[in-house]
PDB file of the backbone (N, CA, C, O) and the ligand in Angstrom, with CONECT records:
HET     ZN  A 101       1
ATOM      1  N   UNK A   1       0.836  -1.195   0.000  1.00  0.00           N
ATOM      2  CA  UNK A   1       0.000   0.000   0.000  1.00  0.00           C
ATOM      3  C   UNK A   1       0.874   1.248   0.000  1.00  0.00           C
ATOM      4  O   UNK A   1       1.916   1.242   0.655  1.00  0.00           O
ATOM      5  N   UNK A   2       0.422   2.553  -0.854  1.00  0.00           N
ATOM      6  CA  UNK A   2       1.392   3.443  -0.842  1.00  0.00           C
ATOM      7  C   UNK A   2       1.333   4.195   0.341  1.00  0.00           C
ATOM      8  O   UNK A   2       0.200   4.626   0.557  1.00  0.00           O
ATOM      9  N   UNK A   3       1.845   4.378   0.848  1.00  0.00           N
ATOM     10  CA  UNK A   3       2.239   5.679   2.060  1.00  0.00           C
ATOM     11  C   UNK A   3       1.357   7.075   1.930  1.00  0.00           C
ATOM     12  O   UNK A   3       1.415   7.316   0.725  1.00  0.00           O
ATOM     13  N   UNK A   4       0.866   7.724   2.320  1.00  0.00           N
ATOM     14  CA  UNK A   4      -0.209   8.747   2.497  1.00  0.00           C
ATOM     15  C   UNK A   4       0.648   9.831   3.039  1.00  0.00           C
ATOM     16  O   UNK A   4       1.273   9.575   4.068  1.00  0.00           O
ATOM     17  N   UNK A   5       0.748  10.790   2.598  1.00  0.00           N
ATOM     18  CA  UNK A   5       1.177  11.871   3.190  1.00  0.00           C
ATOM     19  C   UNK A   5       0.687  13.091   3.063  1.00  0.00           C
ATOM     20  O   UNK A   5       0.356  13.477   1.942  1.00  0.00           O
ATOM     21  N   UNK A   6       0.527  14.057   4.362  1.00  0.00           N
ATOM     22  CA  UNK A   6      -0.322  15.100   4.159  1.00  0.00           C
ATOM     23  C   UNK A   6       0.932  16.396   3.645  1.00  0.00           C
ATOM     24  O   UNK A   6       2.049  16.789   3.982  1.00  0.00           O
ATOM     25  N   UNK A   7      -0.091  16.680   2.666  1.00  0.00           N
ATOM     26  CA  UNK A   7       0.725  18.130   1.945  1.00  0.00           C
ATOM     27  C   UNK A   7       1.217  18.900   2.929  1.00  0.00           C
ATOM     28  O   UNK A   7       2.438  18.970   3.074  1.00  0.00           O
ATOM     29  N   UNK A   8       0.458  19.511   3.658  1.00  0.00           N
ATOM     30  CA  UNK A   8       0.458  20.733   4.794  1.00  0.00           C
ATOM     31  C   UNK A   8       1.529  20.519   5.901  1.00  0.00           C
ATOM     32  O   UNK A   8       2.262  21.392   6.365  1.00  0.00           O
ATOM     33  N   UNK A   9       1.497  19.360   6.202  1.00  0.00           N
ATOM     34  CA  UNK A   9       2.645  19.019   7.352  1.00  0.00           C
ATOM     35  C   UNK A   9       3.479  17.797   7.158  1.00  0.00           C
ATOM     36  O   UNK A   9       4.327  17.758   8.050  1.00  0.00           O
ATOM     37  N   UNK A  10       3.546  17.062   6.565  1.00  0.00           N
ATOM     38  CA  UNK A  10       4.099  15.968   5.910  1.00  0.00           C
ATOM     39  C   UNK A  10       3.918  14.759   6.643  1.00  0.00           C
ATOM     40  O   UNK A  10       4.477  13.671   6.506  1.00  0.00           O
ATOM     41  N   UNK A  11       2.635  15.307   7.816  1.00  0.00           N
ATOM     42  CA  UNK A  11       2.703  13.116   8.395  1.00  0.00           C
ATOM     43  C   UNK A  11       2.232  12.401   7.821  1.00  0.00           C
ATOM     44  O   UNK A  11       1.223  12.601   7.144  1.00  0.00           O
ATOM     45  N   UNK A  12       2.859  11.309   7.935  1.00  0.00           N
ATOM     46  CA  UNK A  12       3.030  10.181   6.372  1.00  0.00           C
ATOM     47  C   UNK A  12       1.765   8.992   6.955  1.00  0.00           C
ATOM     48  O   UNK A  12       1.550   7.996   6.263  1.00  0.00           O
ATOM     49  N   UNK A  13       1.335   9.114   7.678  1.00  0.00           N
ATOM     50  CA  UNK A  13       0.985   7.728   8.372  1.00  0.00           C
ATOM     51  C   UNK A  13      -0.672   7.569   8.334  1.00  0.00           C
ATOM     52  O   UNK A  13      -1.293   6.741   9.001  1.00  0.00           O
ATOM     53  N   UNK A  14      -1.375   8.722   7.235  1.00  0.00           N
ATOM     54  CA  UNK A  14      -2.128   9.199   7.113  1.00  0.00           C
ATOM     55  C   UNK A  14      -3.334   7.812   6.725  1.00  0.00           C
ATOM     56  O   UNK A  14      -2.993   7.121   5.766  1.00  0.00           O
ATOM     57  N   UNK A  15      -4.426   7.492   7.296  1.00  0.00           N
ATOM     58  CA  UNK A  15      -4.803   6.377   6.973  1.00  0.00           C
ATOM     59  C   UNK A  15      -5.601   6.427   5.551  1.00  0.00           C
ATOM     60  O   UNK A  15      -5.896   5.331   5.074  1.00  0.00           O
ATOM     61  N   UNK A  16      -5.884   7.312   5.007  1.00  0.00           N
ATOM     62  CA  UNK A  16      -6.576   7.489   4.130  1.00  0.00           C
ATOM     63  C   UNK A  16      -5.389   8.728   3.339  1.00  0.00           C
ATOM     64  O   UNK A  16      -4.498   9.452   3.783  1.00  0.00           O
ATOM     65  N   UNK A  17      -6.021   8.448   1.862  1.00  0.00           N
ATOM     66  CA  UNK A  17      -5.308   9.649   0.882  1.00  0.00           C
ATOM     67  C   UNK A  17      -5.925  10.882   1.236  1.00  0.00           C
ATOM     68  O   UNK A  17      -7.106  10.853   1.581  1.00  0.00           O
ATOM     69  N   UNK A  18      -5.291  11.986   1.203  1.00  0.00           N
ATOM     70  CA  UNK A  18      -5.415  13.552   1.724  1.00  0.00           C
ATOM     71  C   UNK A  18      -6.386  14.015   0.664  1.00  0.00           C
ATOM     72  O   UNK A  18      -6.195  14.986  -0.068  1.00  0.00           O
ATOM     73  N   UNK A  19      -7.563  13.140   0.652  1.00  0.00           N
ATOM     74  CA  UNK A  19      -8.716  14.169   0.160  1.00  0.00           C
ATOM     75  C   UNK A  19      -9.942  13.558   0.386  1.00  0.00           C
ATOM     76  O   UNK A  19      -9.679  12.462   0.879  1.00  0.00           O
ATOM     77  N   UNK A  20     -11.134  13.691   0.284  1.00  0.00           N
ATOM     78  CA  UNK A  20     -12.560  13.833   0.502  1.00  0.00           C
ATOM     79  C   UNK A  20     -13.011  13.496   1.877  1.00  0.00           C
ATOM     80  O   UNK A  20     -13.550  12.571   2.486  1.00  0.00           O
ATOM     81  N   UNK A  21     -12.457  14.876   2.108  1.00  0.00           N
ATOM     82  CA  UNK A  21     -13.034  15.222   3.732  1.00  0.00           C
ATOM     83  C   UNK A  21     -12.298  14.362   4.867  1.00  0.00           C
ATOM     84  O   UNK A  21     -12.526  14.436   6.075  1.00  0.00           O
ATOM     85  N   UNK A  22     -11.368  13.534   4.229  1.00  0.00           N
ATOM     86  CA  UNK A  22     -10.574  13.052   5.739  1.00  0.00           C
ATOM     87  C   UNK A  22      -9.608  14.260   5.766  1.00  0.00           C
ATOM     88  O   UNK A  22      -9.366  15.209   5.020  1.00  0.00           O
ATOM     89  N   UNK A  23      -9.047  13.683   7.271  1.00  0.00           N
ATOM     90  CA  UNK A  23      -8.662  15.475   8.300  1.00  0.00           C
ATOM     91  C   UNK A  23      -7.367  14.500   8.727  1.00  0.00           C
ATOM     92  O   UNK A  23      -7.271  13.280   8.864  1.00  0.00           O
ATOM     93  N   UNK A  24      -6.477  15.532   8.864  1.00  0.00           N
ATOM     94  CA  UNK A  24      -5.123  15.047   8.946  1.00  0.00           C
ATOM     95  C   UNK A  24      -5.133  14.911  10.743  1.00  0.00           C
ATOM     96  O   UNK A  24      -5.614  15.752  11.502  1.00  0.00           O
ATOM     97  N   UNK A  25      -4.453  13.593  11.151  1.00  0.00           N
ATOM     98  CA  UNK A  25      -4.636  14.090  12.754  1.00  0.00           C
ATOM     99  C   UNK A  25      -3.631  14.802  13.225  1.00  0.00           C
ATOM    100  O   UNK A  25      -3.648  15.427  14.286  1.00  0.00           O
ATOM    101  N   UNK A  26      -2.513  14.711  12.270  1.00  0.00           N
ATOM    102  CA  UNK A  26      -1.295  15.563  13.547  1.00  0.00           C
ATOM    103  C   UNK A  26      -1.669  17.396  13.106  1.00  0.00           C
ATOM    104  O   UNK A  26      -1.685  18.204  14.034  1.00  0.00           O
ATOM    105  N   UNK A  27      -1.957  17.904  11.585  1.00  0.00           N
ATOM    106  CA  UNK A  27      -2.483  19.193  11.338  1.00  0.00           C
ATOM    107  C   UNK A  27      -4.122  19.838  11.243  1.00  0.00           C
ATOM    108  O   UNK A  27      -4.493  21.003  11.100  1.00  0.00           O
ATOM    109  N   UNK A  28      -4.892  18.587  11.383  1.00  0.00           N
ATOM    110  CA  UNK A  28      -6.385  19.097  11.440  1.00  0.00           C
ATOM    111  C   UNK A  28      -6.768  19.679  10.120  1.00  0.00           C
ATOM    112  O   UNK A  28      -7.694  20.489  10.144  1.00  0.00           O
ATOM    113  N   UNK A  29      -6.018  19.307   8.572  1.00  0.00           N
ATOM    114  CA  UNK A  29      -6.330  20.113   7.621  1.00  0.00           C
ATOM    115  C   UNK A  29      -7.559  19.212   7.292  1.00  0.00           C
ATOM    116  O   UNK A  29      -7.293  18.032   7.516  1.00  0.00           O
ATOM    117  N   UNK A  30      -8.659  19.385   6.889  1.00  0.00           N
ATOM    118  CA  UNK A  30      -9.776  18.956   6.203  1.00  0.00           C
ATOM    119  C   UNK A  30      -9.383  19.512   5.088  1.00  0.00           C
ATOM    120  O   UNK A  30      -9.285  20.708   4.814  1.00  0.00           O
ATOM    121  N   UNK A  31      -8.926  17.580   3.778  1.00  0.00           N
ATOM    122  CA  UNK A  31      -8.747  17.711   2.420  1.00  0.00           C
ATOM    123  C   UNK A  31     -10.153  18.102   1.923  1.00  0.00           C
ATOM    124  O   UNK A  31     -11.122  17.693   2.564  1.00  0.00           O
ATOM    125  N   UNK A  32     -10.314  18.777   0.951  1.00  0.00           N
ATOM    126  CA  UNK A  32     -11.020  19.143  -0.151  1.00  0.00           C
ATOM    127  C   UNK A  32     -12.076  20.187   0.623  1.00  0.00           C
ATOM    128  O   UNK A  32     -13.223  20.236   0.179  1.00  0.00           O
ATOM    129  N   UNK A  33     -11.786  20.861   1.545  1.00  0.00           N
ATOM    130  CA  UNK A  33     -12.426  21.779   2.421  1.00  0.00           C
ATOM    131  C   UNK A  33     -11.472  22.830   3.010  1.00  0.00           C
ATOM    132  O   UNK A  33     -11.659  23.986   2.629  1.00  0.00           O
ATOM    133  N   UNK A  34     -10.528  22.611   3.839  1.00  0.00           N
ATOM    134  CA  UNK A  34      -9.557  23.758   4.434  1.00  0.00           C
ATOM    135  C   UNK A  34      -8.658  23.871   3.049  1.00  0.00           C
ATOM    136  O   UNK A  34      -8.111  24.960   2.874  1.00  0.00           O
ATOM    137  N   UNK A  35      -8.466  22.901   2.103  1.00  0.00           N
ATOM    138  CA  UNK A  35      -7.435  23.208   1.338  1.00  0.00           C
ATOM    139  C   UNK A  35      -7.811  23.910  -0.080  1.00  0.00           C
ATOM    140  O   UNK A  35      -7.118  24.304  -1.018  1.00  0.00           O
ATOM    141  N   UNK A  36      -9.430  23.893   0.212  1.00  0.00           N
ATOM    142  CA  UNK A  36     -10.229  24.793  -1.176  1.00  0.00           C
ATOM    143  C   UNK A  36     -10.033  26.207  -0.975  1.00  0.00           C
ATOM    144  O   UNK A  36      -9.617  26.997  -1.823  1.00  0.00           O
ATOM    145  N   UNK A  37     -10.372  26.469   0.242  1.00  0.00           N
ATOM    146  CA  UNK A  37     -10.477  27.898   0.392  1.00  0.00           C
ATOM    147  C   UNK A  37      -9.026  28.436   0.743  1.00  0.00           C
ATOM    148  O   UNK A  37      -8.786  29.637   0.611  1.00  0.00           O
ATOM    149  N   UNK A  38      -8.224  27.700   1.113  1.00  0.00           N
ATOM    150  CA  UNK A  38      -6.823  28.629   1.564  1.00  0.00           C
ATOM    151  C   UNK A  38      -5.626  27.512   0.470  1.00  0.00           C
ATOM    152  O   UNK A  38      -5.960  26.602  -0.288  1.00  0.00           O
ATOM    153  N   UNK A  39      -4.598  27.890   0.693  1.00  0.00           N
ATOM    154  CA  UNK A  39      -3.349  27.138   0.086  1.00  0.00           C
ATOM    155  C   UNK A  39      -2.890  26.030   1.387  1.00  0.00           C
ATOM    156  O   UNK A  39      -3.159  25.943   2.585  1.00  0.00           O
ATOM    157  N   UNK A  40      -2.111  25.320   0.480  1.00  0.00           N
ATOM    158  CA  UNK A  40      -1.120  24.592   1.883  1.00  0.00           C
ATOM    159  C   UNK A  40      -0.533  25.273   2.382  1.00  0.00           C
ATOM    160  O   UNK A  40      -0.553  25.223   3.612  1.00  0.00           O
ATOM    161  N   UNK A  41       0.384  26.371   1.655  1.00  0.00           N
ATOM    162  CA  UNK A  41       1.043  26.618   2.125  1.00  0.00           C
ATOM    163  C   UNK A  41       0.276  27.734   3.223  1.00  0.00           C
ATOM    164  O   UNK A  41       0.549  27.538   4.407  1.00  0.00           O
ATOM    165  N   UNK A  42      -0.246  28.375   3.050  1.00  0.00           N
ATOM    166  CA  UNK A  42      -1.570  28.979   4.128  1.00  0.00           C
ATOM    167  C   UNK A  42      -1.619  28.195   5.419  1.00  0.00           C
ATOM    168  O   UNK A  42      -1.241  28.756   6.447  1.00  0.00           O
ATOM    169  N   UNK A  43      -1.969  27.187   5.451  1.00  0.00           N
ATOM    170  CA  UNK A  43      -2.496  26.206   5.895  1.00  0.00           C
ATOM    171  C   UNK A  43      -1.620  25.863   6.612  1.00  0.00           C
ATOM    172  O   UNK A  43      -1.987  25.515   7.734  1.00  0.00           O
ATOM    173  N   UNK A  44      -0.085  25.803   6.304  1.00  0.00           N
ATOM    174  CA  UNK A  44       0.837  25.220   6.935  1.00  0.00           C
ATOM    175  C   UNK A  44       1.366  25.618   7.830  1.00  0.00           C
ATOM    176  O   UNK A  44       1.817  25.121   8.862  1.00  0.00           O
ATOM    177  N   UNK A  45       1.268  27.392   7.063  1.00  0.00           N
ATOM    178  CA  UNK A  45       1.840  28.718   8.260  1.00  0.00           C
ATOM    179  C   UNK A  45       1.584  28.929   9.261  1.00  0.00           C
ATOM    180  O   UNK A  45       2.345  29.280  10.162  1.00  0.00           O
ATOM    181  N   UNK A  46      -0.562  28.596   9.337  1.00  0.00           N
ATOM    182  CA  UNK A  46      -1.331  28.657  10.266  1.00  0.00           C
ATOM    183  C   UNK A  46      -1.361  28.098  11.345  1.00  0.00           C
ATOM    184  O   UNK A  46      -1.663  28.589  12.432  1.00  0.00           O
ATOM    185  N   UNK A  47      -0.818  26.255  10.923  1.00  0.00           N
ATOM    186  CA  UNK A  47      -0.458  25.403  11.695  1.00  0.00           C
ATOM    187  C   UNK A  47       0.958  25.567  12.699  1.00  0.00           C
ATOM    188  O   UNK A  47       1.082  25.157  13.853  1.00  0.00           O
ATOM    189  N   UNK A  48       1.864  26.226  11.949  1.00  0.00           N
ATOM    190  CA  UNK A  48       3.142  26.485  12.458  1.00  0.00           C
ATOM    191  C   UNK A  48       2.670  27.691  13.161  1.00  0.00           C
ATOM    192  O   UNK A  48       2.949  27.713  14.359  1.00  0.00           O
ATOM    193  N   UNK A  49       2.146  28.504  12.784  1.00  0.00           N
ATOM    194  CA  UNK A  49       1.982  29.973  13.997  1.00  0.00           C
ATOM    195  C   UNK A  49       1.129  29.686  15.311  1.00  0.00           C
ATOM    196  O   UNK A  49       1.111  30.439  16.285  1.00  0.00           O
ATOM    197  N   UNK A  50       0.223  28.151  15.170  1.00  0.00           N
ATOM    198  CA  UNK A  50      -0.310  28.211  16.254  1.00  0.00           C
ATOM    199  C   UNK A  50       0.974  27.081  17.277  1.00  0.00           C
ATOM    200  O   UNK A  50       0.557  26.501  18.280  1.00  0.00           O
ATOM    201  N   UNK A  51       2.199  26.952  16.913  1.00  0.00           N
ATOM    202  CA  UNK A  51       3.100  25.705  17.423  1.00  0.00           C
ATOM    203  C   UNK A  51       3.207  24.733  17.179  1.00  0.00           C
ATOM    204  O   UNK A  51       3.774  23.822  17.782  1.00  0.00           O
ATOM    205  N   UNK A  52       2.563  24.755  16.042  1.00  0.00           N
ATOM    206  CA  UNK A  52       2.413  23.011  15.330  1.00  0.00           C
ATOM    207  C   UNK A  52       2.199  21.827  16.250  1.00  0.00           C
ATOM    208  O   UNK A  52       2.952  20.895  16.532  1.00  0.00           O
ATOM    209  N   UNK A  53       0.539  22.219  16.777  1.00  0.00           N
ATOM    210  CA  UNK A  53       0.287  21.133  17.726  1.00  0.00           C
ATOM    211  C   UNK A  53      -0.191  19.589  17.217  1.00  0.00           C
ATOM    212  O   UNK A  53      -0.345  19.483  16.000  1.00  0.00           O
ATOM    213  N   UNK A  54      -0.345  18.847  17.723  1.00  0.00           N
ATOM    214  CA  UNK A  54      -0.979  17.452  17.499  1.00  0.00           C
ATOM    215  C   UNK A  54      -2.188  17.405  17.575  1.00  0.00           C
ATOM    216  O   UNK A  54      -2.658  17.104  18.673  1.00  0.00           O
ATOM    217  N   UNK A  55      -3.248  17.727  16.275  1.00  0.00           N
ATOM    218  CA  UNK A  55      -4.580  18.364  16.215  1.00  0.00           C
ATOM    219  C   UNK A  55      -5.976  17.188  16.679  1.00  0.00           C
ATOM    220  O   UNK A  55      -7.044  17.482  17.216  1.00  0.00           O
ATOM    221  N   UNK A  56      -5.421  15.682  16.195  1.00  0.00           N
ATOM    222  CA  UNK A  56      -6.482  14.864  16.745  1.00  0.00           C
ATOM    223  C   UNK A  56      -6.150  14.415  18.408  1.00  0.00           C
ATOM    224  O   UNK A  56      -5.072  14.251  18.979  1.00  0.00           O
ATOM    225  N   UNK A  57      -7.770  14.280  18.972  1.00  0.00           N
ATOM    226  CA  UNK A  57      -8.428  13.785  20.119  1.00  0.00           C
ATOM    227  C   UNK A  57      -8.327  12.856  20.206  1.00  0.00           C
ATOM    228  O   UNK A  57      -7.973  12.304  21.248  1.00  0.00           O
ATOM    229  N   UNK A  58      -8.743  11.979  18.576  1.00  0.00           N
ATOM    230  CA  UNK A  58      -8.884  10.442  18.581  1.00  0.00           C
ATOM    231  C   UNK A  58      -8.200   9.475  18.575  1.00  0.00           C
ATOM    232  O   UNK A  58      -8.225   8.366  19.108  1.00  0.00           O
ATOM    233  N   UNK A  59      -7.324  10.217  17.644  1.00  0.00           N
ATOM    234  CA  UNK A  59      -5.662   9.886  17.446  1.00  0.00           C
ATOM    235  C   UNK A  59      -4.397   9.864  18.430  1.00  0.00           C
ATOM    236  O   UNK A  59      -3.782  10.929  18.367  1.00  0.00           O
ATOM    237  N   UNK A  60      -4.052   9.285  18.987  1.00  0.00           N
ATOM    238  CA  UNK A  60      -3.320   9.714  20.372  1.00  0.00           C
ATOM    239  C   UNK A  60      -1.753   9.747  19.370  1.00  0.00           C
ATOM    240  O   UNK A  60      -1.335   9.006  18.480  1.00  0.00           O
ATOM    241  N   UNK A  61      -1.147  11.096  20.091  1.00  0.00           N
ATOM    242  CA  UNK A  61      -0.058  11.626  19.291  1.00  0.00           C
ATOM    243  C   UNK A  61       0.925  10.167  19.268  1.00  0.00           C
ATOM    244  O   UNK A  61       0.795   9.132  19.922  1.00  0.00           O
ATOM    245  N   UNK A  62       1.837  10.515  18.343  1.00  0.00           N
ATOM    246  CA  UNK A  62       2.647   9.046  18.395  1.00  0.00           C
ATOM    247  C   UNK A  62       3.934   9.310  19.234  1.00  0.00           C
ATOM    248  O   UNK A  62       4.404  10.445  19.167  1.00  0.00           O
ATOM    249  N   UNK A  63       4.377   8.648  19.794  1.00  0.00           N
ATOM    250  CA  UNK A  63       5.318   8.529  20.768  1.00  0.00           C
ATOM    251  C   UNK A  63       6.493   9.380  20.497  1.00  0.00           C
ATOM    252  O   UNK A  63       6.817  10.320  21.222  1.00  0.00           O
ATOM    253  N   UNK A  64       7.164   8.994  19.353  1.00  0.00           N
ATOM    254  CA  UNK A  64       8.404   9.500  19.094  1.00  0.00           C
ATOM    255  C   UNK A  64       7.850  10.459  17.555  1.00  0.00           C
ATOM    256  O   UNK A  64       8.593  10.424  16.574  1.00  0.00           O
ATOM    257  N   UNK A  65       6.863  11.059  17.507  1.00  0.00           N
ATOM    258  CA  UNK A  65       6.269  12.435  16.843  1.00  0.00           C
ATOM    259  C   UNK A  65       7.056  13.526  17.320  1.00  0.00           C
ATOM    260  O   UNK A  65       7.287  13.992  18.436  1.00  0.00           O
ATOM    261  N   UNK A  66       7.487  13.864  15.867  1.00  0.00           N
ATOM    262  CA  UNK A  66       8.210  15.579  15.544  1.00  0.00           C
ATOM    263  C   UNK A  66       7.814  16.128  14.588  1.00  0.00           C
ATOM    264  O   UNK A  66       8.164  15.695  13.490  1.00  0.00           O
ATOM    265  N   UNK A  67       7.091  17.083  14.664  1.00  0.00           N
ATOM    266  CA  UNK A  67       6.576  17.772  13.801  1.00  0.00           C
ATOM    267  C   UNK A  67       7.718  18.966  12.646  1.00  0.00           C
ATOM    268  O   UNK A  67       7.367  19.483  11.585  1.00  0.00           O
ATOM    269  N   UNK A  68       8.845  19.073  13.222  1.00  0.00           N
ATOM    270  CA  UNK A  68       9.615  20.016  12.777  1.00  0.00           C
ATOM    271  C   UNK A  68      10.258  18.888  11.633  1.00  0.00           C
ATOM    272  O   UNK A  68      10.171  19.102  10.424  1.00  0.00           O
ATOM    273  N   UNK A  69      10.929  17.633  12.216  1.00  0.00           N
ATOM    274  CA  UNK A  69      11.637  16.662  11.474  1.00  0.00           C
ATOM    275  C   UNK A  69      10.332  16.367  10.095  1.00  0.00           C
ATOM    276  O   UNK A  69      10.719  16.325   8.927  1.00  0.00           O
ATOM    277  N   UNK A  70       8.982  16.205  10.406  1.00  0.00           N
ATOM    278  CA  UNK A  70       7.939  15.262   9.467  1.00  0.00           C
ATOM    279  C   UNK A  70       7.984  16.744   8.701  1.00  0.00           C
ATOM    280  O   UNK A  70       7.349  16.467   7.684  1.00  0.00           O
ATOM    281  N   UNK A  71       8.356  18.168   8.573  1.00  0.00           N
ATOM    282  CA  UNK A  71       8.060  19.119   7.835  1.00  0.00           C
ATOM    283  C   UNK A  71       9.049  19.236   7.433  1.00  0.00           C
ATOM    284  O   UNK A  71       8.993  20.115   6.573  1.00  0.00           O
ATOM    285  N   UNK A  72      10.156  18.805   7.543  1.00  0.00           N
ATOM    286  CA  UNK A  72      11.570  19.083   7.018  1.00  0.00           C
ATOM    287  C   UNK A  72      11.516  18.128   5.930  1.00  0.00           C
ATOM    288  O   UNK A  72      11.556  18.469   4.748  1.00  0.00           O
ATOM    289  N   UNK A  73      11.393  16.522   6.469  1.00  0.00           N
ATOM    290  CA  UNK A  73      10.974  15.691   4.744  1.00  0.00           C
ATOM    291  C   UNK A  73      10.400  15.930   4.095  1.00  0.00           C
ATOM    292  O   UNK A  73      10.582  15.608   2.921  1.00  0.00           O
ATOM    293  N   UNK A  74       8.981  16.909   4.667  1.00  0.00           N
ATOM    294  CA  UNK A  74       8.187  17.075   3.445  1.00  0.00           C
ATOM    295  C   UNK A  74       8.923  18.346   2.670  1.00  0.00           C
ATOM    296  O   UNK A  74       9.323  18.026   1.551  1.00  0.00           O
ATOM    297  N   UNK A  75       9.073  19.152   2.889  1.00  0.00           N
ATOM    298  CA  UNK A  75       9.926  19.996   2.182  1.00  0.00           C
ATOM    299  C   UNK A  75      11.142  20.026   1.610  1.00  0.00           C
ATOM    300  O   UNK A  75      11.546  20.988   0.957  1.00  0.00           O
ATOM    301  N   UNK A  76      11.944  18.741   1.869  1.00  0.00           N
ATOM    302  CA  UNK A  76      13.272  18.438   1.216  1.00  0.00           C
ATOM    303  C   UNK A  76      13.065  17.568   0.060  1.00  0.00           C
ATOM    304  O   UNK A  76      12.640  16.428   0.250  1.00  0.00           O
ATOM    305  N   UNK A  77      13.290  17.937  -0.977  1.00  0.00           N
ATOM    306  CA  UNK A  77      13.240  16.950  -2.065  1.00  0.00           C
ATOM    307  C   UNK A  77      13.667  16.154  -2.157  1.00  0.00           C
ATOM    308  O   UNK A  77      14.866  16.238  -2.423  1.00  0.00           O
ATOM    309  N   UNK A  78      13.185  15.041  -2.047  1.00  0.00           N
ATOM    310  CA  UNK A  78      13.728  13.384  -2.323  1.00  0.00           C
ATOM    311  C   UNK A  78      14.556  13.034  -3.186  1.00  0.00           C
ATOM    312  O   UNK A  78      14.759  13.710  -4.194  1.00  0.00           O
ATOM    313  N   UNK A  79      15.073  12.092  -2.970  1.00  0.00           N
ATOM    314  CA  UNK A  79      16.241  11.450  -4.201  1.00  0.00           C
ATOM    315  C   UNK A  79      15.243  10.832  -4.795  1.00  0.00           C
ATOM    316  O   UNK A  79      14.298  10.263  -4.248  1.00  0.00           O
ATOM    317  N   UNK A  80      15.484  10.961  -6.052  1.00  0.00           N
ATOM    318  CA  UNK A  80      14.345  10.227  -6.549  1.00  0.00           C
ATOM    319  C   UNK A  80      14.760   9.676  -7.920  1.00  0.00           C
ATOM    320  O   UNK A  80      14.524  10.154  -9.029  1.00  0.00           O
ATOM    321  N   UNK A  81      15.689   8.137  -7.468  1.00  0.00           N
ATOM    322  CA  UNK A  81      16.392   7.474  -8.237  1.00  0.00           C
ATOM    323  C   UNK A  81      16.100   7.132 -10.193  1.00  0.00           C
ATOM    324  O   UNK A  81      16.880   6.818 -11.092  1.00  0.00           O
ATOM    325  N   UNK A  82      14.585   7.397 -10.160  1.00  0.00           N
ATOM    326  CA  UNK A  82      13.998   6.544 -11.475  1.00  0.00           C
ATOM    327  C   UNK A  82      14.723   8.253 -12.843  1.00  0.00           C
ATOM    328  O   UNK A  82      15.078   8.122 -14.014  1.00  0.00           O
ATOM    329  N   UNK A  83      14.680   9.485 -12.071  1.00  0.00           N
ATOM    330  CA  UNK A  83      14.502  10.760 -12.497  1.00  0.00           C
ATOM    331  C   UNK A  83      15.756  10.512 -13.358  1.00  0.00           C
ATOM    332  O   UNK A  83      16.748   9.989 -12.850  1.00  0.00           O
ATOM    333  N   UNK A  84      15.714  11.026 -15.175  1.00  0.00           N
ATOM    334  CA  UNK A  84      16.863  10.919 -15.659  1.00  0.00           C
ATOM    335  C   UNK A  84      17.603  12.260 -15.530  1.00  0.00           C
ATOM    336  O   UNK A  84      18.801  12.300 -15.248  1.00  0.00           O
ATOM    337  N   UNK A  85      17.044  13.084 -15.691  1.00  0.00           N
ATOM    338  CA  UNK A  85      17.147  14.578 -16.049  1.00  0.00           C
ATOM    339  C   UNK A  85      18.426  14.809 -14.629  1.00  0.00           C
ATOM    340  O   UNK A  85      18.489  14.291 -13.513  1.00  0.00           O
ATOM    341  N   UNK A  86      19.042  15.517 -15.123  1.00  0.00           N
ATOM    342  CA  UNK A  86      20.344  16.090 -14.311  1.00  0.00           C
ATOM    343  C   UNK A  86      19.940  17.495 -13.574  1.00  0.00           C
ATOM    344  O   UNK A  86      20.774  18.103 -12.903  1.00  0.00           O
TER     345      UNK A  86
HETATM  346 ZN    ZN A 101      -1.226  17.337   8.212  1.00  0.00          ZN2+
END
């Protein structure tokens, strides 16, 4: 199964793909709803200006969760071996 990752904050562990109305638990973004009306990157700022908390109730945060490290992968471009182009 492929790996799920949310645009806005990059947690990967996402049980569902980042759209029709599932909500990210570590950023609280509601796909195809918070991300219609604003940008990610909006979205992301918002999350980071409020401290980038651990947004689900239901979800109990994960143990060894970092929100700074899961936004740093998402923003670092991958090696991405198959790519010919230099
Ligand atoms: Zn998220």
């Amino acid at each position: 199964m492929e790996q799920q990752v949310c645009p806005v904050c990059g947690y990967d562990e996402l049980e569902e793909p980042p759209q029709d109305f599932s909500i990210c638990p570590a950023c609280g973004t509601e796909f195809g709803y918070d991300d219609f009306s604003m940008t990610r990157e909006e979205l992301r700022r918002r999350w980071l200006e409020r401290g980038a908390p651990w947004f689900s109730t239901h979800t109990p945060t994960p143990p060894r969760w970092d929100p700074v490290r899961q936004l740093a992968q998402l923003l670092t471009p991958r090696e991405e071996p198959d790519r010919r182009e230099s």
